[in-house]
C-alpha angles and dihedrals in degrees: 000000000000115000092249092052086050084057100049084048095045084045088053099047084050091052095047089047094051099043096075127107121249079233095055096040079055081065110049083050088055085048097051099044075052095050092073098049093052094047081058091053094048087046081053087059102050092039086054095051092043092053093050088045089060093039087054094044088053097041095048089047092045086049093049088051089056100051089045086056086055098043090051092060084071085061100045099047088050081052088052097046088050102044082060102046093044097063093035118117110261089026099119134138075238090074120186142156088307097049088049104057096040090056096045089050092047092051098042087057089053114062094179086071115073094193139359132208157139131236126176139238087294094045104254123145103246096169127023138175092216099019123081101176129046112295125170130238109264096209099053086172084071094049081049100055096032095050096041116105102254091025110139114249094246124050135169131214142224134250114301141145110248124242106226102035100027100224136124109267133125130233133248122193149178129195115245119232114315112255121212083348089305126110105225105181152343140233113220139177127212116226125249094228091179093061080041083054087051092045099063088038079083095042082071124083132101116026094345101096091176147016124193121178101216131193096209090176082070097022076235120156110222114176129347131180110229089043120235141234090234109072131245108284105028115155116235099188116168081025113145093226090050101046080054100053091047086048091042107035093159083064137248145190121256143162134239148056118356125205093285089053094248117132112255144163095235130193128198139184134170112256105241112240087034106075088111084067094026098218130180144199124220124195118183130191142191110279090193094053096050084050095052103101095041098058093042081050089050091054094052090045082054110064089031088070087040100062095036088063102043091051088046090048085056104045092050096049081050109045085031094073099045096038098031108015116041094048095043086051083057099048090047086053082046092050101043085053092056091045094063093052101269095129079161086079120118129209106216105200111175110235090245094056109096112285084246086068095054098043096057095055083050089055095043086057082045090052103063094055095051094032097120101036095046093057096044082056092043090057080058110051085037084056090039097052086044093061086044101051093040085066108031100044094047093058118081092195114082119248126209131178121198138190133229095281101056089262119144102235091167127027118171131242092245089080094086084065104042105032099013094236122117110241093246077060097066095038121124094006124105138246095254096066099076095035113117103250089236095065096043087110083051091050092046099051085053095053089050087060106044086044081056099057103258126113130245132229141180103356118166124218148155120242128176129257118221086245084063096250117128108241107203099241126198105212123198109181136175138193121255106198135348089251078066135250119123147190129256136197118191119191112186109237090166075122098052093040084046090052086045093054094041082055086048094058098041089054093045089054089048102057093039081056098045083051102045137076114238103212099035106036089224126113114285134233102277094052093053096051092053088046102049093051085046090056094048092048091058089042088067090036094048097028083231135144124271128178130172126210122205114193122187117183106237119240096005102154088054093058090047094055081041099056106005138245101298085043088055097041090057087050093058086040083052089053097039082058093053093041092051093049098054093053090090111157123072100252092053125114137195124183135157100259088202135297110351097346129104127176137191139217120216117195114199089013127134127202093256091054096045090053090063091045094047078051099053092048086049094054099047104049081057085054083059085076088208101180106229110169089193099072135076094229088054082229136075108267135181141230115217124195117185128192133176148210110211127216108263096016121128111268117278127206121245095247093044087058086040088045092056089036086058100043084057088048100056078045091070099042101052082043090066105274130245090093147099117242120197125224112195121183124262104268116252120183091328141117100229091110128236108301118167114218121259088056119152124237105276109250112272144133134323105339115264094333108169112225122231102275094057102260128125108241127217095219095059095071134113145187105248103240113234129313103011 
């Protein structure tokens, strides 16, 4: 658009604007105080619709789950019946007259069961309610999961016809007793889905316009009340409903087409006892009929707002023109006298008219005799404001001026931007008052300096936005005169102190991550190895006790090749956990040493000590009751090797302490394992006595007990009896 066009547009808006009535301008500002209220009462609406849409949702979810309790009694009681035939007497997969006649008697007295049978390790019927010759099994994938070694008691199948009655059902089965450690055969039962059908023919009634017991594993549609066109057992694959219920097999509420194509707010929930099979029920329900109040509700709202606006529309063109309109018409025919020179002119506002009104008569009659003066002030102040706005509006720092007593007498107009406050706001407080408690030494130390005669730079603190937020500020101040007062620029670095801490944290992670053991949690190897030359670092320092313990899991490798990689790497997580519990006290440190390997680092700690502790770890990795078939103990065990640094003793190197920690170690080992071997240092001057390394704790007490305070006492220790 060419300038002069943007002119003619800018000319016509003007015109349009101005063209409007002070009546009718009354009444956009009605309309727009009512705006508001009637944005809360359309806010009212949707919130309504959103909370009975909730409520729907929870009730229908709570309703499905209901109807799925009841239909799971089914189940249970099958369970029930089954757990009984299968251990009684002349119920073999060998089948016979017995058996016969004890099956035929159980399913005629329930009728829930269309037939019951038995069939044997190959899947043949050995025994039928209906059959009298050799039939075979028509879901072999049943005779498959029920048969197989770790297979659950009680399976469900999936959607068949039946053999012998030729109607749509599916089977339920339970192995019989096992035989020489075998299972060689089940007893099952197919289901009646017509009485089923009846059956949640009486779960409808009230809001539930339809159940369907569904089968999502096969997209298969088992029963359904009302009853369908399409039969029992028709597949919906690629069905909205049944992608759901395989992706949300703990159940939901959603809305849209059932199975019949009609629009619906359906709930579904697995039937307990049927998660082999992983059946489902779905109940549906009218959405139009949950919406109806509330729409009923919306249409009264409706007209509500409608007829508040149109009598409030009505009121104000009427009271605009006698309170508004008429005395500002008086006052313009006032003022346009006076405009032509008639200072004479006179406003006439009645006394009931808004004092406004009145006072500003008075002021036009004012006004004639102050005319002159009052323009040439009014150059000055419009030169004046120029020279202030071309500085303050083009900085985007915010600068403050204060007096001698700490009081703001100019504030820019950059702290809406960067405080959210409007310069008049900050007027006559002080700067303490946004100042985050915590940097009012900092503050204060600034002030001084200033106070002193020396200029400030680059001081960092926290002020309060109006929203009540702290924004990371950069001051520079300097003084104005030596009676006091000064100048401040703020410039907001909340951006740059919010990028330093991100690095922080980063770093932080990093370094937790360079330190741990993925797998264990524990400390890795790294950080052992520091620690450890740290510790005994403070032992000479201090002429305290150290002692490190090495720990190996026996047999490990045979309870990989057992259980496999991911069992053995929860073994060594389970370890980890007990190892990390018994480390207690603050100096203690626990880390995987590698492999299958931890250690731990006892600070304070004698021999002795260690010894009880290295027994109580011991202990309680064997209260874990890890089965491992591949030991001789049947559970996962550990071989513990302690050294120790004593107080006084010539300083001794980290891998001279781990070296006598792992020769006890191997002793303990090649002593069967299961056990905890003491290393104890070459003697030097002292009156400890000769010990070899490789020499077991000295019989005491109760085994590696910690005393209340946390340490590890010496006199707590004892010798492990035996095979450990």
């Amino acid at each position: 658009m060419m300038p002069q066009d943007k002119r003619r547009g800018v000319f016509i808006l003007s015109s349009l604007i101005g063209s409007i009535s002070t009546r009718a301008r009354l009444i956009l500002l009605l309309l727009a105080a009512l705006l508001p209220m009637a944005g809360l009462l359309v806010a009212g609406i949707v919130l309504d619709y959103r909370d009975t849409t909730e409520q729907a949702y929870q009730e229908l979810e709570q309703l499905a789950q209901v109807a799925s309790l009841q239909q799971s009694e089914l189940f249970s009681a099958t369970k029930s019946l089954l757990s009984v035939v299968r251990l009684t007497p002349g119920v073999t997969a060998d089948g016979g007259d017995a058996c016969r006649r004890l099956i035929r008697a159980v399913r005629d007295s329930n009728p829930q069961f269309l037939t019951m049978g038995v069939f044997d390790q190959r899947g043949n019927i050995t025994c039928h309610s209906d059959l009298d010759a050799p039939a075979t099994f028509e879901d072999q994938s049943l005779v498959r999961r029920v048969l197989a070694p770790q297979a659950p008691r009680f399976v469900v199948g999936d959607f068949m016809i039946a053999g012998a009655t030729k109607q749509p059902t599916f089977a339920i089965a339970m192995g019989l007793p096992k035989v020489e450690g075998f299972v060689r055969g089940a007893v099952f039962v197919s289901m009646n889905l017509t009485r089923m059908g009846r059956a949640a023919k009486g779960l409808t009634g009230g809001r539930w316009e339809t159940v369907t017991l569904v089968q999502p594993r096969s997209n298969r549609m088992l029963v359904q009340h009302p009853a369908t066109e399409a039969p029992v057992g028709t597949t919906f694959a690629g069905h909205p409903l049944m992608a759901l219920m395989q992706s949300r097999s703990s159940g939901g509420v959603v809305e849209g087409p059932g199975f019949d194509g009609v629009e619906r707010m359906h709930g579904f929930y697995p039937i307990a006892g049927a998660e082999t099979a992983g059946l489902m029920l779905l109940v549906g329900t009218d959405s139009d009929a949950v919406f109806a109040a509330v729409q009923h509700r919306t249409l009264l709202y409706s007209f509500a707002i409608l007829g508040v606006f149109l009598a409030a529309m009505a009121g104000t063109w009427w009271l605009g023109y006698w309170t508004q309109l008429r005395p500002v018409q008086r006052l313009t025919s006032s003022a346009r006298h006076i405009a032509r020179g008639q200072f004479s002119a006179r406003a006439t506002i009645e006394d009931w008219q808004a004092p406004e009104f009145r006072e500003l008569g008075s002021t036009l009659d004012q006004m004639a005799v102050q005319l002159e003066a009052g323009d040439a002030a009014e150059q000055v102040v419009v030169a004046s404001e120029a020279r202030y706005r071309l500085l303050a509006d083009n900085t985007l720092d915010l600068i403050t001026q204060v007096d001698e007593a700490g009081r703001r007498v100019f504030v820019s107009p950059a702290s809406r931007n960067m405080l959210g406050f409007e310069p008049e706001d900050l007027l006559e407080s002080t700067s303490v008052d946004l100042i985050h408690p915590d940097d009012h030494p900092a503050l204060e130390r600034m002030l001084q300096q200033l106070r002193d005669g020396t200029p400030v730079i680059g001081v960092q603190l926290r002020e309060r936005h109006r929203n009540g937020h702290y924004v990371w500020v950069e001051l520079n101040g300097k003084p104005l005169s030596p009676k006091g007062g000064a100048i401040f620029s703020s410039r907001d670095i909340t951006a740059r102190k919010e990028m330093e801490r991100e690095l922080e944290e980063a770093n932080h992670k990093l370094s937790m991550l360079a330190a741990t053991d993925g797998l264990t949690g524990l400390a890795n190897r790294r950080a052992f190895d520091e620690t450890l030359q740290r510790e005994i670092a403070r032992s000479v320092r201090e002429q305290s006790e150290l002692s490190l313990v090495l720990i190996d899991v026996d047999h490990f490798k045979r309870y990989n090749d057992a259980y496999g990689h991911p069992a053995g790497d929860d073994c060594l997580r389970a370890i980890s956990s007990q190892l990390g519990k018994l480390l207690r006290r603050p100096g203690d440190f626990g880390a995987r040493y590698g492999g299958e390997e931890l250690a731990a680092i006892l600070p304070h700690t004698s021999l002795d000590g260690a010894a009880g502790w290295a027994e109580t770890m011991r202990s309680a990795v064997a209260d874990l009751g890890i089965h491992h078939k591949g030991s001789p103990f049947r559970h996962v065990t550990i071989s513990l090797g302690v050294s120790s640094y004593p107080s006084g003793d010539a300083p001794v190197s980290p891998a001279g302490l781990i070296k006598l920690a792992d020769e006890a170690l191997y002793e303990a080992k090649g002593a069967g394992r299961n056990r905890t071997e003491l290393a104890r240092r070459r003697p030097t001057a002292s009156a400890r006595g000769e010990l070899r390394p490789g020499t077991r704790t000295p019989a005491s007490g109760d085994a590696g007990m910690v005393d209340e305070a946390g340490s590890h006492g010496a006199a707590r220790t004892r010798r492990p009896s035996g095979r450990m």
